[in-house]
KEMI-21329 format. One record per residue (C-alpha): residue number from 1; chain; x, z, y. Coordinates in nm, 3 decimals, padded with zeros to 5 digits, m for minus. Each point is the difference from the previous one (the first is absolute). Layout:
<nodes>
+-----+-------+---------+---------+---------+
!  nr ! kette !      xx !      zz !      yy !
+-----+-------+---------+---------+---------+
! NUM !     A !       X !       Z !       Y !
...
+-----+-------+---------+---------+---------+
</nodes>
This chain:
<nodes>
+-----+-------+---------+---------+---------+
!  nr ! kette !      xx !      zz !      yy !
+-----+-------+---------+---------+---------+
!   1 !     A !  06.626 ! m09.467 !  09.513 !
!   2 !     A !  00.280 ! m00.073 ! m00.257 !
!   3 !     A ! m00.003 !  00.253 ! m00.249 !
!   4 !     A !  00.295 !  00.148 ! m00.209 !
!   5 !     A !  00.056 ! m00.126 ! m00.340 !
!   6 !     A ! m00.136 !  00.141 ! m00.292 !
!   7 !     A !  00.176 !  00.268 ! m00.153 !
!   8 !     A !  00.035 !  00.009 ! m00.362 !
!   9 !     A !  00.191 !  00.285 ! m00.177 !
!  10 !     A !  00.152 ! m00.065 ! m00.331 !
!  11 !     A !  00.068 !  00.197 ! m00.323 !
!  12 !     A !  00.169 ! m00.295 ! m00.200 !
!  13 !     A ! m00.011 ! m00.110 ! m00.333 !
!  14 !     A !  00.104 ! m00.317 ! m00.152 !
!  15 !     A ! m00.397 ! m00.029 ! m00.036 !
!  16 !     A ! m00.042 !  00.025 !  00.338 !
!  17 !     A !  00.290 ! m00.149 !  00.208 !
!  18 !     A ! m00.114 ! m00.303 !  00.035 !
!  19 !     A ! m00.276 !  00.071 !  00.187 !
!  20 !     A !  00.224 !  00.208 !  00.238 !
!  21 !     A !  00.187 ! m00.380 !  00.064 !
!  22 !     A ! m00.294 ! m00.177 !  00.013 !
!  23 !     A ! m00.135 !  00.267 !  00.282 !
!  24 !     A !  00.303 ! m00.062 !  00.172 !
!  25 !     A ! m00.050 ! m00.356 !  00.011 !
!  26 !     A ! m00.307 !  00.062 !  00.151 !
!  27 !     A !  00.144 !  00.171 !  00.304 !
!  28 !     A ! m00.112 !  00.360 ! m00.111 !
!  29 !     A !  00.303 !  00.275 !  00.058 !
!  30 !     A !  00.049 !  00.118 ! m00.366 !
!  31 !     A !  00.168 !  00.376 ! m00.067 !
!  32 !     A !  00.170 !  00.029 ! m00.310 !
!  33 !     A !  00.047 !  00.322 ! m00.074 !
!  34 !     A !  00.281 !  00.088 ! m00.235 !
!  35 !     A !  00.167 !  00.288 ! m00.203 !
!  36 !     A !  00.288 !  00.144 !  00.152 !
!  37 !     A !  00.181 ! m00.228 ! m00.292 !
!  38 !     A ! m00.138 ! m00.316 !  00.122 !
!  39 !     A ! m00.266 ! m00.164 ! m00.113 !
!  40 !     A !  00.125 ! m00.186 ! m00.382 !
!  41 !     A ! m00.017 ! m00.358 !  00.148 !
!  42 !     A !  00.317 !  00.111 !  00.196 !
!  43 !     A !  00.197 ! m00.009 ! m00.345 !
!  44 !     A ! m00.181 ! m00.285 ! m00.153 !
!  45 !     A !  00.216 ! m00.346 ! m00.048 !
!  46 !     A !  00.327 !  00.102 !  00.256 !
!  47 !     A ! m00.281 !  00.161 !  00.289 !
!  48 !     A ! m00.163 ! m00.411 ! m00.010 !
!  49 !     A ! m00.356 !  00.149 ! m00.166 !
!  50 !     A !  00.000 !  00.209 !  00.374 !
!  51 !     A !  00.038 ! m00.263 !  00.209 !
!  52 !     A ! m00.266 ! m00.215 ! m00.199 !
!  53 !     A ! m00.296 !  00.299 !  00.033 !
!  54 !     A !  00.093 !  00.177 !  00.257 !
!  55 !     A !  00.154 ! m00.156 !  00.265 !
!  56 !     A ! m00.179 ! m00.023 !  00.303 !
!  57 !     A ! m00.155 !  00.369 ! m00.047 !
!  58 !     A !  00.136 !  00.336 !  00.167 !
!  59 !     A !  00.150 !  00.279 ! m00.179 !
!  60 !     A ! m00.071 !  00.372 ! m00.024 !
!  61 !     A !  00.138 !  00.221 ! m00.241 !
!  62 !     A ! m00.246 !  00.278 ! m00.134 !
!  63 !     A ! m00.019 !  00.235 ! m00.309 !
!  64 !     A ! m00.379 ! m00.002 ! m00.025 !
!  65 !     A !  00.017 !  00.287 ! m00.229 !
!  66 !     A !  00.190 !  00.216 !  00.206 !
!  67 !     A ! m00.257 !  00.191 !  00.178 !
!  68 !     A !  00.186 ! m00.041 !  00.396 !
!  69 !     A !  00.035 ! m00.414 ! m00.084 !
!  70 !     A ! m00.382 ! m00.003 ! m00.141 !
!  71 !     A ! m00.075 !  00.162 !  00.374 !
!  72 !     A !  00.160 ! m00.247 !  00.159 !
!  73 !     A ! m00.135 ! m00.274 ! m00.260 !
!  74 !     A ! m00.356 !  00.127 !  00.102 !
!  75 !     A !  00.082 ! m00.062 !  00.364 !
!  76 !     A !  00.097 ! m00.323 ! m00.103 !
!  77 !     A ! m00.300 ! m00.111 ! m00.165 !
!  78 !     A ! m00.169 !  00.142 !  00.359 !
!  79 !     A !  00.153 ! m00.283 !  00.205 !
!  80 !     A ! m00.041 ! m00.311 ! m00.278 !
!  81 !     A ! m00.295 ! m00.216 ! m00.088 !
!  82 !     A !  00.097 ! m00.060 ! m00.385 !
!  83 !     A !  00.148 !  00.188 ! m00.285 !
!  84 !     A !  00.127 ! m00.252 ! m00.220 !
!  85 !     A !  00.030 !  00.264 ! m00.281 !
!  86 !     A !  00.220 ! m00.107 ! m00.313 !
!  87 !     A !  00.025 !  00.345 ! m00.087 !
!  88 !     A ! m00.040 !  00.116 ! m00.366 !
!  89 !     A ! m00.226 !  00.265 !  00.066 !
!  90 !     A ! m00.144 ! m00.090 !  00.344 !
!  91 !     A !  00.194 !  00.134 !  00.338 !
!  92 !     A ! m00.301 !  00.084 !  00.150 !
!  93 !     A ! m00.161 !  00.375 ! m00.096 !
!  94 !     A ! m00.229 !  00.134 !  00.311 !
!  95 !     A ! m00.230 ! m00.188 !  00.232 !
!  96 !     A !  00.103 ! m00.369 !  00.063 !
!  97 !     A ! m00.216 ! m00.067 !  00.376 !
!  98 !     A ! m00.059 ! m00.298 !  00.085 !
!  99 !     A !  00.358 ! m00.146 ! m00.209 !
! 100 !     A ! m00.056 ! m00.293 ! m00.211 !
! 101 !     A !  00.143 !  00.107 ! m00.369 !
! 102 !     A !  00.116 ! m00.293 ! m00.240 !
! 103 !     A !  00.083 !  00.178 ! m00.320 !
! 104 !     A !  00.235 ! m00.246 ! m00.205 !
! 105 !     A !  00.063 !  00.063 ! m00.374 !
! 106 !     A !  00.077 ! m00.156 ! m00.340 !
! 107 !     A ! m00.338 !  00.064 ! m00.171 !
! 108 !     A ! m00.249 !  00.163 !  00.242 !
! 109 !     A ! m00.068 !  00.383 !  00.065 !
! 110 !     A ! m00.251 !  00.032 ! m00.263 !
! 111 !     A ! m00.008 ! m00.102 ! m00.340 !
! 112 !     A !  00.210 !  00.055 ! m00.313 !
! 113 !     A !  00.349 ! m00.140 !  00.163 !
! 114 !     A ! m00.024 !  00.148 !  00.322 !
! 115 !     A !  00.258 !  00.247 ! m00.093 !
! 116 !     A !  00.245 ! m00.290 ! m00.133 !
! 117 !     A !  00.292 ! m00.050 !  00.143 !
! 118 !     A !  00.057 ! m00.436 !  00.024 !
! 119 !     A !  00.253 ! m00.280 !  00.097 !
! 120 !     A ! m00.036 ! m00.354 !  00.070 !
! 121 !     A !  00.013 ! m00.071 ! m00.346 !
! 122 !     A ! m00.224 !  00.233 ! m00.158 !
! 123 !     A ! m00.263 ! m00.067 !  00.262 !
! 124 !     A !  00.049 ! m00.403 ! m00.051 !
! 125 !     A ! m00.039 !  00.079 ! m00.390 !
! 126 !     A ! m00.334 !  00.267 !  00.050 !
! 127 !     A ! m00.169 ! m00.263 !  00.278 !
! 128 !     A !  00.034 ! m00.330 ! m00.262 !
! 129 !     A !  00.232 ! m00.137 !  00.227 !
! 130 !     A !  00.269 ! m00.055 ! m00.277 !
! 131 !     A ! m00.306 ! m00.092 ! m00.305 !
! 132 !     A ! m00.023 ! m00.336 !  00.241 !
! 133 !     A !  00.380 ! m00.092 !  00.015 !
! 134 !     A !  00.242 ! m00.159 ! m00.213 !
! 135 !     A ! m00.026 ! m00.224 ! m00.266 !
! 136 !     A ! m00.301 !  00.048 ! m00.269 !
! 137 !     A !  00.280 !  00.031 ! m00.289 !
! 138 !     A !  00.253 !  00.227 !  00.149 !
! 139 !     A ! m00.067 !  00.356 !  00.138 !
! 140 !     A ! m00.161 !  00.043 !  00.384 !
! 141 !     A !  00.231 ! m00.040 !  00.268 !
! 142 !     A !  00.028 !  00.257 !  00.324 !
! 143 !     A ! m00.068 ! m00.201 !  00.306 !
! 144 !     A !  00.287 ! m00.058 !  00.214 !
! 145 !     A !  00.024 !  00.227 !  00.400 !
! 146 !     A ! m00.201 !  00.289 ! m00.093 !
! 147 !     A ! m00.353 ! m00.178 !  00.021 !
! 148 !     A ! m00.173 !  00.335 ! m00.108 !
! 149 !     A !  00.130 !  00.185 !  00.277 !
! 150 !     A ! m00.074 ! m00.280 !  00.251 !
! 151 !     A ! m00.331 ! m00.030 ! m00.105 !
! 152 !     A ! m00.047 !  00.329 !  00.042 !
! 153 !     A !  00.155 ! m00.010 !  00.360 !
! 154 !     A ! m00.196 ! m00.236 !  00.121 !
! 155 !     A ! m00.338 !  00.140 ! m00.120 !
! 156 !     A !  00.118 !  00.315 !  00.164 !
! 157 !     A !  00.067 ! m00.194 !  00.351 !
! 158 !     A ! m00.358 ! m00.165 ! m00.037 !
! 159 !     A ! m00.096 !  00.373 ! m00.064 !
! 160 !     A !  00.121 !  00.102 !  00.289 !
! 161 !     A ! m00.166 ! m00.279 !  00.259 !
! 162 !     A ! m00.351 !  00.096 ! m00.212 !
! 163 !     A !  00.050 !  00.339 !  00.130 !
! 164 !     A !  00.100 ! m00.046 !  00.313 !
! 165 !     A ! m00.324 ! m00.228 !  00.070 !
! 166 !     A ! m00.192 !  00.239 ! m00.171 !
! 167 !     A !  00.121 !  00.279 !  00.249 !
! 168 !     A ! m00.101 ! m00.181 !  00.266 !
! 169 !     A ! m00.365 ! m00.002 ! m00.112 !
! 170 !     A !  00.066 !  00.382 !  00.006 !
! 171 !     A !  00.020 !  00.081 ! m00.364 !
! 172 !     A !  00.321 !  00.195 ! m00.141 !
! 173 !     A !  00.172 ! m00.222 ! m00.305 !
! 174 !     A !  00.168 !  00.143 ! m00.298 !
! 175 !     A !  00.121 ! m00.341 ! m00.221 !
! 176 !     A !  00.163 ! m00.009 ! m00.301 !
! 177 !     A !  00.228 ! m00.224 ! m00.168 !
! 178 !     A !  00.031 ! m00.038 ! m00.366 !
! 179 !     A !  00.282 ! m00.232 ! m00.109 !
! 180 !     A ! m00.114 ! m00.030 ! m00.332 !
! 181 !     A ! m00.332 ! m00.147 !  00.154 !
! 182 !     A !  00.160 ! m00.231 !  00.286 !
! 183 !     A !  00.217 ! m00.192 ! m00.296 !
! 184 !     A ! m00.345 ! m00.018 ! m00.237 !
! 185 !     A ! m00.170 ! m00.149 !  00.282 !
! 186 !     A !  00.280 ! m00.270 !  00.116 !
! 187 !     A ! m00.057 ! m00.175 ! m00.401 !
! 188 !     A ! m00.175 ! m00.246 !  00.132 !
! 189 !     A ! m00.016 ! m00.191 ! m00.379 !
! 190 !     A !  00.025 !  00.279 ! m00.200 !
! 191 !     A ! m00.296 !  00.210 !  00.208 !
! 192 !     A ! m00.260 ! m00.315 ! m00.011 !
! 193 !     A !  00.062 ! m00.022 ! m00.351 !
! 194 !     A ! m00.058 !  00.370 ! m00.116 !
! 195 !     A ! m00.327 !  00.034 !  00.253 !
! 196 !     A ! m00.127 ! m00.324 ! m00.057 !
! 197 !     A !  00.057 ! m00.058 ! m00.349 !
! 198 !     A !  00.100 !  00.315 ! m00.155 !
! 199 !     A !  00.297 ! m00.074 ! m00.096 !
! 200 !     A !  00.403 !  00.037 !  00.048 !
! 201 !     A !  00.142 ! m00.322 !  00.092 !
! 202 !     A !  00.353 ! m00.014 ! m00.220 !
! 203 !     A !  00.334 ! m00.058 !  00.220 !
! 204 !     A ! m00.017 ! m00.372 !  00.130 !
! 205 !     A !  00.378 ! m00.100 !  00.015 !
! 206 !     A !  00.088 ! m00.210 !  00.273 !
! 207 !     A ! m00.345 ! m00.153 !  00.121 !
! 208 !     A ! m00.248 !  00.132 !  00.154 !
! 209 !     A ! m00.305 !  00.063 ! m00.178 !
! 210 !     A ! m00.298 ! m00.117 !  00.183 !
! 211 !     A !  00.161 ! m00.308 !  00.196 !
! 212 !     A !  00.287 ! m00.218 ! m00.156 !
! 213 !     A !  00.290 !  00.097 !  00.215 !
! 214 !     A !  00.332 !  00.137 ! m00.151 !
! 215 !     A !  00.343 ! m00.020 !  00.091 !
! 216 !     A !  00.217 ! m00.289 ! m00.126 !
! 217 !     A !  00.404 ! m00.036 ! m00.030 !
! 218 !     A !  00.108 ! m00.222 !  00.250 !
! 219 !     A !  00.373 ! m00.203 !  00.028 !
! 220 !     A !  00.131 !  00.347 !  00.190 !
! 221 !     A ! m00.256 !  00.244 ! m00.054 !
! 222 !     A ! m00.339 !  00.070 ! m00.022 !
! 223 !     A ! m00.334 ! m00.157 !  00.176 !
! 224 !     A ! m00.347 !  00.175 ! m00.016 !
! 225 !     A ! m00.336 ! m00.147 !  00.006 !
! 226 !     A ! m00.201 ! m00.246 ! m00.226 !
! 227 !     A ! m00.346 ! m00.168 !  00.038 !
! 228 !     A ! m00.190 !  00.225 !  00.187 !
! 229 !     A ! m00.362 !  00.036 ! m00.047 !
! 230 !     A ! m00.109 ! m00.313 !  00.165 !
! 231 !     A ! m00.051 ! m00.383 ! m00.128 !
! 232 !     A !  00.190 ! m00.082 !  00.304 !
! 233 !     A !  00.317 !  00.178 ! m00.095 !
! 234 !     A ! m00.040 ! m00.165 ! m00.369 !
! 235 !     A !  00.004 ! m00.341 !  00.155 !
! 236 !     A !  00.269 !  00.016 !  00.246 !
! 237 !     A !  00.244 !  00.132 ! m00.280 !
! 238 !     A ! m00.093 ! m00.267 ! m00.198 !
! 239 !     A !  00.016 ! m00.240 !  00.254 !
! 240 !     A !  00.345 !  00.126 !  00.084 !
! 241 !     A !  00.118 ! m00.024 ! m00.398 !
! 242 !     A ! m00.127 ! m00.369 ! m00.005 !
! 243 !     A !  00.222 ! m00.049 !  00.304 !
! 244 !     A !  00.312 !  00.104 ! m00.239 !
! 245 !     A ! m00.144 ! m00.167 ! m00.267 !
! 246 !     A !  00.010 !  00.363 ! m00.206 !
! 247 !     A ! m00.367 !  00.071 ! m00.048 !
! 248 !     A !  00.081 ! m00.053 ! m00.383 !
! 249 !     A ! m00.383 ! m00.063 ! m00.114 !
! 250 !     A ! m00.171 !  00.241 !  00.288 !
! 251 !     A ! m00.157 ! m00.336 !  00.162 !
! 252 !     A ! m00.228 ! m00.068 ! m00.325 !
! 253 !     A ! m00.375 !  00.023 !  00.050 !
! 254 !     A !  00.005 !  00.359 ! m00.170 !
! 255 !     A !  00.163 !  00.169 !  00.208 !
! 256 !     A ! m00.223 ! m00.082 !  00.298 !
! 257 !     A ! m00.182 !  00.308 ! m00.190 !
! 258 !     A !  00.077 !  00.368 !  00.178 !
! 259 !     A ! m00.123 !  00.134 ! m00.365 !
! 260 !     A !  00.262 ! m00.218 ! m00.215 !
! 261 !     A !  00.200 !  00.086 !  00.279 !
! 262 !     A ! m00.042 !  00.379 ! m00.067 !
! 263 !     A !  00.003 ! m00.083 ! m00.351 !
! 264 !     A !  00.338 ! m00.180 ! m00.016 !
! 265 !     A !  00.177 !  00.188 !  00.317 !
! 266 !     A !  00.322 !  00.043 ! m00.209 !
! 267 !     A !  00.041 ! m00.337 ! m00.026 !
! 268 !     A ! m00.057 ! m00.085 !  00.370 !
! 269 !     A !  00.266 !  00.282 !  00.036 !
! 270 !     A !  00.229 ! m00.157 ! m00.199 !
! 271 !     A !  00.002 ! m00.354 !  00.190 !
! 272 !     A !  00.041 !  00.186 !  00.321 !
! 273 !     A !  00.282 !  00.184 ! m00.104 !
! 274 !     A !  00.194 ! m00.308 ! m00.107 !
! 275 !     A ! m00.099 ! m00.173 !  00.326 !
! 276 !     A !  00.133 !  00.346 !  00.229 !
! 277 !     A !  00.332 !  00.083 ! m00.185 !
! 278 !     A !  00.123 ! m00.315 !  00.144 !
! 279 !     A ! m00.081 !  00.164 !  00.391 !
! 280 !     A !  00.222 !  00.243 !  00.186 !
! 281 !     A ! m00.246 !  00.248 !  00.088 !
! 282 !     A ! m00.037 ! m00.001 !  00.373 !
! 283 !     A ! m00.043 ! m00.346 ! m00.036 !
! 284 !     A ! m00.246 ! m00.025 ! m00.247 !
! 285 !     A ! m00.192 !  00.246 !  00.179 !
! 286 !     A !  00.016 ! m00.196 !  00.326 !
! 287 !     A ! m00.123 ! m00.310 ! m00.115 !
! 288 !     A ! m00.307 !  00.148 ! m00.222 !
! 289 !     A ! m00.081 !  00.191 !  00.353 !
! 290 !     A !  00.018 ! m00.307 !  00.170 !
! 291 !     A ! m00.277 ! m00.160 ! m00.255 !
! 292 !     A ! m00.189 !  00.309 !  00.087 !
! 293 !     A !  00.043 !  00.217 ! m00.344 !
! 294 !     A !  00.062 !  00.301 ! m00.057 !
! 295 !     A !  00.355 !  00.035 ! m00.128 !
! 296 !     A !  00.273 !  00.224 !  00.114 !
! 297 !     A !  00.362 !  00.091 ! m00.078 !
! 298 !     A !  00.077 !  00.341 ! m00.120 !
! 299 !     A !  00.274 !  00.092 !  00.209 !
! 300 !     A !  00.245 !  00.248 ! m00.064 !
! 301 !     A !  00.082 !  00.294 !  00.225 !
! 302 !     A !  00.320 ! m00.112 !  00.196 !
! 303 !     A ! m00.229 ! m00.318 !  00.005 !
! 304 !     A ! m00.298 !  00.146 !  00.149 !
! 305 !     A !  00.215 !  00.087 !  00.350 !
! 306 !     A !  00.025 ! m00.375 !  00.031 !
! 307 !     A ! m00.380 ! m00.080 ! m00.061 !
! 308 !     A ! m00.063 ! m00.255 !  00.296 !
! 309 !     A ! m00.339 !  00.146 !  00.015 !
! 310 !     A !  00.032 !  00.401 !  00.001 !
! 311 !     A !  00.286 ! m00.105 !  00.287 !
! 312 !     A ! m00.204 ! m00.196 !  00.200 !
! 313 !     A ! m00.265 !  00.269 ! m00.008 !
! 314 !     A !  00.265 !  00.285 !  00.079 !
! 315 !     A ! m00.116 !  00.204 ! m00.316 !
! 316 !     A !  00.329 !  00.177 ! m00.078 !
! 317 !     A !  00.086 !  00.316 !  00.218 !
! 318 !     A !  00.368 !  00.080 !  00.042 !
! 319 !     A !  00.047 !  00.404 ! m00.103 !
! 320 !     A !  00.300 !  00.186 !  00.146 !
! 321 !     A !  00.090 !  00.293 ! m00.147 !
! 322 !     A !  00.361 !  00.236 ! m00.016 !
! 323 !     A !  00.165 ! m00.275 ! m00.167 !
! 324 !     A ! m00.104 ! m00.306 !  00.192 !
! 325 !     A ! m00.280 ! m00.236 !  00.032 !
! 326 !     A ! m00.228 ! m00.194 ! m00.271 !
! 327 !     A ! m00.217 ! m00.258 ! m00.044 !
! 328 !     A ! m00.344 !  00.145 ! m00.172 !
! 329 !     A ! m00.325 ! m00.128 ! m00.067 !
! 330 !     A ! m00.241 !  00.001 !  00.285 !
! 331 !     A ! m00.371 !  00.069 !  00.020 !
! 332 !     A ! m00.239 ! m00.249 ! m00.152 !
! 333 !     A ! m00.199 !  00.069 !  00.362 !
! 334 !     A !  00.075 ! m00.114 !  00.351 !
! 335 !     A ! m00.082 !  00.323 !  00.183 !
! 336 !     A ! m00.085 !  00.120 !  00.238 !
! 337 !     A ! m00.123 ! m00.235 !  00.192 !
! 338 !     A !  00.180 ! m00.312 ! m00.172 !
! 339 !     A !  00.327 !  00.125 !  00.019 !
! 340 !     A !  00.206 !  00.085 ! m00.304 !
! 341 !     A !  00.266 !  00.302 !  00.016 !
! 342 !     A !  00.354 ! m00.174 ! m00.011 !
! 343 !     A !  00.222 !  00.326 ! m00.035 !
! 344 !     A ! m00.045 !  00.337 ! m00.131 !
! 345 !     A !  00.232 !  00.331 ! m00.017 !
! 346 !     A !  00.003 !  00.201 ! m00.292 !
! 347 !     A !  00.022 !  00.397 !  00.157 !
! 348 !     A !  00.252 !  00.220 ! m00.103 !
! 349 !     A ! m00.086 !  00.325 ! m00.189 !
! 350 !     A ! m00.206 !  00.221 !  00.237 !
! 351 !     A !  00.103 ! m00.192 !  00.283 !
! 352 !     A ! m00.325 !  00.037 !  00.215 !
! 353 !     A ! m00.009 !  00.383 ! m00.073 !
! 354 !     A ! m00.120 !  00.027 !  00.325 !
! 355 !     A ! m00.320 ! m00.095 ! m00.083 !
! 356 !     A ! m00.133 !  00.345 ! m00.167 !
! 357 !     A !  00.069 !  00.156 !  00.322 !
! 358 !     A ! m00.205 ! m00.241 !  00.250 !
! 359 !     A ! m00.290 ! m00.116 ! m00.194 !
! 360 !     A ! m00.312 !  00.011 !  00.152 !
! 361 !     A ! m00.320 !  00.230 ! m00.098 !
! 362 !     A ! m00.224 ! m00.237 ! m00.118 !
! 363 !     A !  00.042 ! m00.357 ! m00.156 !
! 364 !     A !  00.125 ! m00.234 !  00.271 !
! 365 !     A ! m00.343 ! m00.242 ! m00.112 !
! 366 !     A ! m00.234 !  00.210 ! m00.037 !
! 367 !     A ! m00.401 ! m00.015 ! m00.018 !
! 368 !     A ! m00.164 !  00.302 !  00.025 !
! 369 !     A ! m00.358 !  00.031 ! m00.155 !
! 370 !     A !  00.079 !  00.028 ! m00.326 !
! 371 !     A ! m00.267 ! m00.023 ! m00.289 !
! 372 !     A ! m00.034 ! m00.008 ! m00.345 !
! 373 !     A ! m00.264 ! m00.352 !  00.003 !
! 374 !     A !  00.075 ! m00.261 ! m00.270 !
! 375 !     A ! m00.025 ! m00.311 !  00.228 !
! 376 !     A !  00.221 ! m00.231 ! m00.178 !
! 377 !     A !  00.324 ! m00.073 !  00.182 !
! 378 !     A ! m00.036 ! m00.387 ! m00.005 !
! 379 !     A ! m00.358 !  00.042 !  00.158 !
! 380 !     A ! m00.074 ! m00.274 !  00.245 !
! 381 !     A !  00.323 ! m00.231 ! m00.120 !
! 382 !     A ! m00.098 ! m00.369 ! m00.089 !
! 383 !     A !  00.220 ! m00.126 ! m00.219 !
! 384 !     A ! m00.013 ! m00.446 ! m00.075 !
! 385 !     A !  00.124 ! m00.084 ! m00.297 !
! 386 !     A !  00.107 ! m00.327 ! m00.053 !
! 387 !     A !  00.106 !  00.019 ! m00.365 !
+-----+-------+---------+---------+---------+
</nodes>
């Protein structure tokens, strides 16, 4: 029996968009619902900020405060598996069944912010996000594509799948999403420092502060990477600066040491970034891949379309919308079943209207025997991790 695909319904946000795409990518059918004015997306950067979230998901226009459009909202909810709820104050106000309900907002439901109002910015600043960024003598720097929001988008898809899984055990999930909290937890650094050692690591510029890797200017650009956190990495690089003859002094005795190493990484830096300004990027980056380290160039976005990998891969999705069609990014998952979508259309404003008037009784995936047990959802998952 093939079933129908999941149906998610979707108050948006820019907290909770992203999850919306990355649902779509995932073959579920994804209702946006908007305000008779459109949802704000549609005015964002010329209509583009649309096509990027949305496209790909169907379009219903509904005043959920009106009380005829909350009637038919409710009717809605009836026929979907998911409310993807970006809401401020929650769309949902009787009895939810057997629907799935991801509540997405800046900093939680409860707690002293829960009333705040939030952007990108503020909840980059609130989750440490910007204390970790920038360099450690100049103020923090904002993070560049709205990496708060995304992170909070993507927890919020994961949210979803969790609940799904955890209906089908027959218990009835209520999730929510805290921005604030999916940006504290994605520190990585900063977190292991303040649990571990009490303490707030200060902004580490341009490397990264628990393996020497940083980004370096190249003869047309920029190239990332470094040393890694292997002895093997150390002695290929070095091996491949003794091929140039420019390992400066790196191939005395001392430096065999991964503590004077540590000790004297600026240094190291500074030989390497003599020995790379000479490179064009791309080719730098070819030839340390080739050795088997871990470099990369840093490619700008026009450049990106042209990445021989993400081509060969057929990551980018072409978007067609009122004015024509667009290369976007893709998905970072080939699904389902190992097949990436190629094309998406970005719906016009209420243009599957028809929707509120043939939607089913009950969610299209349902499971019925419903409880209120704790089993975790992961229960029974074996997970090898090969870290």
């Amino acid at each position: 029996m093939v079933h129908p695909p999941v149906r998610v319904v979707e108050i948006s946000s820019p907290f909770a968009r992203f999850a919306g795409r990355i649902l779509v990518g995932l073959g579920f059918e994804v209702i946006l619902v908007e305000p008779p004015t459109g949802d704000p997306s549609r005015t964002e950067s010329q209509g583009d900020s649309y096509l990027h979230w949305h496209a790909g998901k169907k379009s219903v226009v509904l005043d959920i405060d009106d009380s005829n459009d909350r009637l038919a909202f409710e009717a809605l909810l009836r026929s979907a598996d998911v409310l993807l709820d970006g809401s401020a104050t929650g769309a949902l106000r009787d009895n939810r069944g057997s629907l799935v309900h991801v509540r997405v907002t800046p900093f939680g439901t409860t707690g002293p912010r829960s009333d705040w109002k939030a952007t990108n910015l503020t909840v980059a600043a609130l989750g440490g996000m910007m204390a970790q960024v920038g360099d450690p003598e100049h103020p923090p720097l904002l993070l560049p594509e709205l990496q708060a929001e995304q992170l909070a988008g993507i927890n919020a898809a994961i949210g979803v799948l969790l609940g799904l899984r955890s209906r089908s055990k027959g218990h009835n999930p209520l999730l929510e999403i805290s921005a604030q909290e999916c940006v504290a937890a994605a520190l990585e650094a900063g977190t292991l420092a303040y649990i571990h050692e009490d303490r707030v690591p200060p902004r580490p510029g341009r490397v990264h502060p628990l393996v020497p890797h940083g980004l370096f200017q190249a003869a047309d650009g920029y190239v990332g990477g470094g040393l890694g956190g292997s002895p093997r990495m150390w002695d290929g690089m070095l091996a491949w600066l003794i091929d140039n003859d420019a390992q400066d002094d790196l191939d005395q005795p001392e430096w065999s040491d991964a503590v004077y190493r540590k000790t004297h990484q600026e240094h190291i830096f500074d030989v390497l970034s003599a020995f790379i300004a000479k490179w064009p990027k791309e080719e730098f980056a070819v030839s340390a891949q080739s050795r088997k380290l871990p470099w990369a160039a840093v490619d700008r976005p026009e450049e990106l379309l042209r990445n021989p990998q993400l081509n060969d891969r057929d990551f980018f999705t072409d978007v067609t919308g009122d004015h024509g069609t667009y290369r976007d990014l893709g998905f970072g998952f080939a699904f389902p079943e190992g097949r990436r979508i190629g094309t998406l259309e970005a719906a016009r404003l209420g243009q599957h209207q028809e929707l509120l008037k043939a939607t089913s009784p009950v969610a299209v995936n349902e499971t019925h025997g419903f409880s209120g047990g704790s089993t975790p959802s992961l229960e029974g998952v074996r997970v090898l991790d090969l870290t």
